[in-house]
N, C-alpha and C positions, 0 to 999 in steps of 0.2 A: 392509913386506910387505903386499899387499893384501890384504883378504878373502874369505874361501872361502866357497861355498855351503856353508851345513848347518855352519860352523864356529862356533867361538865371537869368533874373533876380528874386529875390526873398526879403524877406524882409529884413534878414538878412546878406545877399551878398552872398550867397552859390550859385555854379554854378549847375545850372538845365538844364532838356533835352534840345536840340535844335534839332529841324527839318532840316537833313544837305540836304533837297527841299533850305530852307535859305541861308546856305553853299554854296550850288551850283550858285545859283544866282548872290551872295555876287563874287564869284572867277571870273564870265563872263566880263573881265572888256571893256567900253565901253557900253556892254548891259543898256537901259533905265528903266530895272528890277535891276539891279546892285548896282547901288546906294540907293536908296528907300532897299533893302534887307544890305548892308552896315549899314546904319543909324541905321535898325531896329537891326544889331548884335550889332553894337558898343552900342549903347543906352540899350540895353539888358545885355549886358558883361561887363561895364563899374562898375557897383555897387561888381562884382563879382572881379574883377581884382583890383579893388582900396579896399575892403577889403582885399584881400590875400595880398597885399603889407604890410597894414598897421600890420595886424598879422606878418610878416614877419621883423614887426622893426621901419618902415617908419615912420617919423612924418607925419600928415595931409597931411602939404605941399606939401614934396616932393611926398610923396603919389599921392598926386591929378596931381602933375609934370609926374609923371614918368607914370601913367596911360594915363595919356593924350599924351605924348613922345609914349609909345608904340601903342596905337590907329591911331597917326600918320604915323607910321613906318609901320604898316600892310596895311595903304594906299597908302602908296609911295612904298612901296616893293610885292605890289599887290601878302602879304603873303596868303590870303587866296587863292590864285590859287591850291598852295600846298599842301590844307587841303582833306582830301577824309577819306572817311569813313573803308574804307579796311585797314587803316591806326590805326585804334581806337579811339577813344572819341574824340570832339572836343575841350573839355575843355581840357586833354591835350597836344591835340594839339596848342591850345593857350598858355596854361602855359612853354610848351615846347621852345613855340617862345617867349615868357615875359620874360623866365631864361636868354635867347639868345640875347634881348633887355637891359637886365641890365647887361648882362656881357659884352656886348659894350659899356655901358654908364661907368662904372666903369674904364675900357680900356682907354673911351677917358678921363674923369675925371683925371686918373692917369696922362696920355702923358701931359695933360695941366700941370699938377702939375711940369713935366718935362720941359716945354720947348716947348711942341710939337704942338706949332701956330708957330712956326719960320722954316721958308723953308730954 
């Protein structure tokens, strides 16, 4: 899939400009613009985040696991409310929040490893 102006995606999974007009939209949650600007970042930043994992070590798998784990967690954690431009890049600001996704996945990985389903 080619790249979009003002997207994040690109051929090679490198993170590109995004319009934080998108941003903005994407954080309003409930708005009927929200969603539709959601889809359009995830499906944007999906190619950029599942490369930086994989350079980062991941096989495929977990790659595609752990990309899709964090895309999930930005939507349950209605992370993007948090993002603002006064803040600096939103790339990252997403990688910021992907260090902070895998260092909870690693946390709970470990507790399992321990024990840590037993109340």
């Amino acid at each position: 899939m080619p790249a979009v102006a003002g997207s994040a995606e690109s051929l090679n999974g490198s993170f590109a400009t995004t319009h934080w007009s998108l941003v903005a939209q994407a954080g309003e949650p409930g708005s009927p613009i929200a969603r539709r600007a959601l889809e359009q970042l995830c499906v944007s930043y999906w190619p950029a985040i599942y490369t930086y994992l994989r350079r980062r070590g991941y096989d495929t798998s977990d790659a595609q696991d752990l990309t899709q784990s964090f895309f999930q967690h930005i939507l349950e954690n209605e992370t993007l409310t948090r993002a603002s431009r006064e803040k600096g890049r939103f790339r990252s600001f997403l990688l910021g929040a992907l260090k902070l996704c895998l260092a909870d996945d690693r946390a709970r990985r470990g507790s399992l490893k321990r024990g840590g389903k037993v109340h």
